[in-house]
N, C-alpha and C positions, 0 to 999 in steps of 0.2 A: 620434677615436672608434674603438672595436675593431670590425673586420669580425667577420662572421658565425661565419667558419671558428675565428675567435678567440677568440670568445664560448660557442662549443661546445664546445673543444677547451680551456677552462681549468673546464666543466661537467664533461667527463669527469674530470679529478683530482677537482673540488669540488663534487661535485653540489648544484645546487638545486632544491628542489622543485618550482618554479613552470615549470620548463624539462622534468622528468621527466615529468610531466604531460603535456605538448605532443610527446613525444619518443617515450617508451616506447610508442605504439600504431605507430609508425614501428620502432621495434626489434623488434617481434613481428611486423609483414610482412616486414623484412628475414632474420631466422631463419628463417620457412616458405619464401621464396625459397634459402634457400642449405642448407636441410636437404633439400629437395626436389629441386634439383641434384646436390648429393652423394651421394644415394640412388641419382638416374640411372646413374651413373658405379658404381655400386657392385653396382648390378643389371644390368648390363651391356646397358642399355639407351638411353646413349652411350658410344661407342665410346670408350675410351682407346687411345694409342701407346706402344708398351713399344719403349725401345732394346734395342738388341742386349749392352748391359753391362749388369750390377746399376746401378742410381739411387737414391739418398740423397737424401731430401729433408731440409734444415732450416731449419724455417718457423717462423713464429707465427702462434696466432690475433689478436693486437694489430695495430694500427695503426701501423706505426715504434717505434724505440727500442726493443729489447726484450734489443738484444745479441748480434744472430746473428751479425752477420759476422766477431768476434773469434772465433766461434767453428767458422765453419765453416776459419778459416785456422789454425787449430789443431789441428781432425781432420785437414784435407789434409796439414797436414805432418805429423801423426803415421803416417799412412796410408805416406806416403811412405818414410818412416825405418826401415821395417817392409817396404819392399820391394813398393809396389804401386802401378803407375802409374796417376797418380788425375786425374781430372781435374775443371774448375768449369762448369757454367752458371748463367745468369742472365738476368732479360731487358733488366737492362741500364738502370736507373731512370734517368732526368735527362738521357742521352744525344740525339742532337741526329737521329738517324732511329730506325727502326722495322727497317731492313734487317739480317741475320744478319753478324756481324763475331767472327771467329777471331782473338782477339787476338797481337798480336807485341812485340817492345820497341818499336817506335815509333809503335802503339796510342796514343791519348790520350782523353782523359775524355768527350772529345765522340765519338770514337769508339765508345766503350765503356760511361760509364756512371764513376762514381769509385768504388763496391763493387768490381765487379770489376775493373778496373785494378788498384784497389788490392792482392785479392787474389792477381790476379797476377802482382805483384812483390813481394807477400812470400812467395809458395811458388813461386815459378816454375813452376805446375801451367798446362798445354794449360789454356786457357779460352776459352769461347764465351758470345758474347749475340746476342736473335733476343727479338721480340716473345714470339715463339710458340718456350717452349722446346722443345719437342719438333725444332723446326728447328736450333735452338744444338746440342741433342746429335747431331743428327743432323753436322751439318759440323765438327763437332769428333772425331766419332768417324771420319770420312772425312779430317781433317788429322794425324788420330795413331790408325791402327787397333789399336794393343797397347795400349792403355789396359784397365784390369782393371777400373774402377769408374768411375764420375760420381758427384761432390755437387753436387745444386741449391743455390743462396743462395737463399732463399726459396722460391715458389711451391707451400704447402700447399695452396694452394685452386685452385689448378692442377691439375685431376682431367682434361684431357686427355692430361699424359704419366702413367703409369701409373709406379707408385713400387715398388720391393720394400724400401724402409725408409722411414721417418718419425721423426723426431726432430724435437719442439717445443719452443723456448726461449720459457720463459716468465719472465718477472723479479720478483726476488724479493720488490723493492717491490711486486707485488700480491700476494704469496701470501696475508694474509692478511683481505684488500680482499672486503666483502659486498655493495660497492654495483656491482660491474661487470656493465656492459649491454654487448647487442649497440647498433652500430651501429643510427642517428643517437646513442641518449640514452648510449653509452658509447663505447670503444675497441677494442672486440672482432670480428673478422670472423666468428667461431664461437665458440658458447656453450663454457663451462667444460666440462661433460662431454665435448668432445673430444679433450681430455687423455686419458683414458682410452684411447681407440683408437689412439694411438700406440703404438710402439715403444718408445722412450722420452723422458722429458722432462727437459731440462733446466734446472736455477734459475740464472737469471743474475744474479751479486751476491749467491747464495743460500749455504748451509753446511748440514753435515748436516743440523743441528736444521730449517729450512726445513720445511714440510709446504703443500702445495698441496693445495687440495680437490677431491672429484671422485676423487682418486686413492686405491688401496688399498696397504696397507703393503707389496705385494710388487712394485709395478709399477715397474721398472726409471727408476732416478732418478739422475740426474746436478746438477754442482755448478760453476759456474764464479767465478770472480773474473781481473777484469783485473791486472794486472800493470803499471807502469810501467817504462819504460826512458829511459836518459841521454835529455836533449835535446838534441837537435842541430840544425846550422845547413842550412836550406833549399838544398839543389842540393852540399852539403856532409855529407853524413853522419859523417865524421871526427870535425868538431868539433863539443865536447861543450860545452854548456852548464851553469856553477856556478852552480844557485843564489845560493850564498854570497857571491858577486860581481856580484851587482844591486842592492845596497842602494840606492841611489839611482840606481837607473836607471827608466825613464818606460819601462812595461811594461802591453801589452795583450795582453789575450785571445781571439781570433775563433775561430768556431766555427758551421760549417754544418752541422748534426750535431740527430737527434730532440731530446734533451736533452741541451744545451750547458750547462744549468749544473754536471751531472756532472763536464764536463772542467772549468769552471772550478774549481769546488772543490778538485780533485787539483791544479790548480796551485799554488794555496794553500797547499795541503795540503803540498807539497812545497817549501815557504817562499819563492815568489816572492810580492810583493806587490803585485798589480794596481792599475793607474792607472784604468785602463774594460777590458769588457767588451761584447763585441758577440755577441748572439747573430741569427746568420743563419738564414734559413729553410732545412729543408734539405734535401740535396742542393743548395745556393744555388751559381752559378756564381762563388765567389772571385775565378776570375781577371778579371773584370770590373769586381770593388771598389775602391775605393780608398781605401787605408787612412791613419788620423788619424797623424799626425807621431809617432814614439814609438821610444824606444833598441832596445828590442825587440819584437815581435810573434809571439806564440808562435800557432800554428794544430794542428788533430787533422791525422793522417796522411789520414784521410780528403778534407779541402781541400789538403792536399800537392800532390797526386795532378794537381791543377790548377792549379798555380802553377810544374809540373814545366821547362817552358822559360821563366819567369822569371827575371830576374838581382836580389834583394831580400836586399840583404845584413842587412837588423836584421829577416828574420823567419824564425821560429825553427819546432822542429816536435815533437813530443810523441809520440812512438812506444808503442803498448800491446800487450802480449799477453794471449789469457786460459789462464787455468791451469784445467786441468778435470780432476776430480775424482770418482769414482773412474774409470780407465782406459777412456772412450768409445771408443778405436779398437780396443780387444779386444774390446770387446763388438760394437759393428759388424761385426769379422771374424769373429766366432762364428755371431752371426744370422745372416749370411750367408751362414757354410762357406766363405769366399774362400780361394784360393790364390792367391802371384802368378804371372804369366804365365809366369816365367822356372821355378819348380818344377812349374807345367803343364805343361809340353816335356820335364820330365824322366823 
């Protein structure tokens, strides 16, 4: 029988009447609690904490899945590449305490959280997580004081640390969605109109044509699309995986991940032919699984990240990037006026 969280959460895709009914007078006291909050914070009548560097938030008003972290590891290294030591916080989802952790290479998932781990061994960028980010940036800017900038992974609705940008990724699959509610009867932490108050928004999976409502023709709008790259073998990145040399091989799919059947498709997509598929809950702790007998076992880079001191020679690993479109990191150093540190001194 489907638990509750189950049952709700297949109502936000597929609404039913009979549950909007019961829900929507619960989505309308939820909006007057978080318009009400964010007002506070905005009248200066709770306090925010403003770091000592400019802070980038990139959040969403959705509940999971929406594509942010492809995307915040694709401004940081753009950021980078451009000469600006950039750093990540977060607070560190799934991780096993609450306490502020300055990540190293010998950080692990349970340390840190597998977004940021992950993040920070694809950009090698200074990263901190801390319940309360304001604390993450704070010991991060204290383990690397030349840092020029910080990107938050999330925390839009984190109106204690005080932000001087905002960028919302919103996915493309709802741009043109009329039934989306706030929280309980939908997916939504904050109504559609606060697209509008950002910075700018980004469509994840979207393309120019895309048009998100709420928004006017001039409001600064961005495009992303993932990217696939070779697959390669776990605790091996060398070797490359051929498709074209699994025909009969006994091939699965796992995936702890908002929407796993995204990655399964692209598997597909990319002519492996799956035997089963396992979609785990996510953030779900991998390495505690134990996986069905099978030649190979392809996982997201996301569950990698927890299988890192594993020795599993038939599982395999699906690396993405996302391509973003038009130039997000000139436009963040425009809004911003940044210089890097090293032409500051001169």
């Amino acid at each position: 029988m489907p638990k509750l969280h189950q049952i709700i959460e297949h109502h936000w895709q597929r609404p039913k009447p009979w549950l909007s009914f019961l829900l929507s007078p619960l989505s309308r006291l939820f909006g007057l609690i978080a318009a009400r909050r964010r007002q506070r914070y905005l009248s200066g009548k709770t306090a925010s904490e403003k770091l000592a560097v400019p802070l980038i938030i990139v959040g969403n008003i959705h509940v999971g899945g929406a594509g942010k972290t492809p995307v915040v590891a694709a401004l940081v290294t753009e950021l980078q590449q451009r000469g600006f030591q950039t750093g990540i916080i977060s607070r560190g989802y799934g991780r096993q305490n609450n306490a502020v952790h300055v990540l190293t290479p010998d950080s692990t998932a349970q340390d840190a959280g597998d977004e940021p781990l992950l993040l920070y061994r694809q950009t090698g960028a200074p990263t901190a997580v801390a319940a309360k980010r304001v604390e993450a940036g704070k010991a991060l800017l204290a383990a690397y004081p030349n840092l020029d900038l910080i990107v938050a992974d999330d925390g839009l609705q984190h109106y204690v640390l005080a932000r001087d940008m905002e960028i919302i990724v919103f996915p493309a699959a709802d741009a043109d969605r009329r039934d989306l509610d706030l929280l309980p009867n939908g997916n939504l932490r904050e109504p559609l109109s606060r697209l509008a108050s950002a910075d700018a928004v980004l469509i994840s999976g979207g393309s120019a044509h895309t048009r998100v409502p709420c928004l006017s023709e001039n409001h600064p709008l961005f495009f992303s699309r993932l990217e696939t790259q070779p697959i390669y073998r776990l605790g091996n990145p060398q070797q490359k995986l051929n498709p074209g040399d699994t025909a009969n091989a006994k091939i699965i799919a796992a995936a702890g991940i908002a929407k796993p059947e995204r990655f399964f498709n692209t598997l597909t997509g990319m002519g492996l032919k799956l035997s089963q598929t396992l979609a785990l809950p996510d953030h779900a702790d991998i390495s505690q699984f134990e996986f069905p007998k099978a030649d190979i076992i392809v996982i997201t880079e996301k569950d990698a990240v927890k299988l890192s001191d594993r020795h599993l020679e038939n599982v395999w690993v699906l690396p993405v990037c996302a391509i973003i479109e038009p130039d997000l990191a000139s436009f963040v150093i425009q809004h911003l006026q940044l210089q890097p540190s090293g032409e500051r001194e001169l």
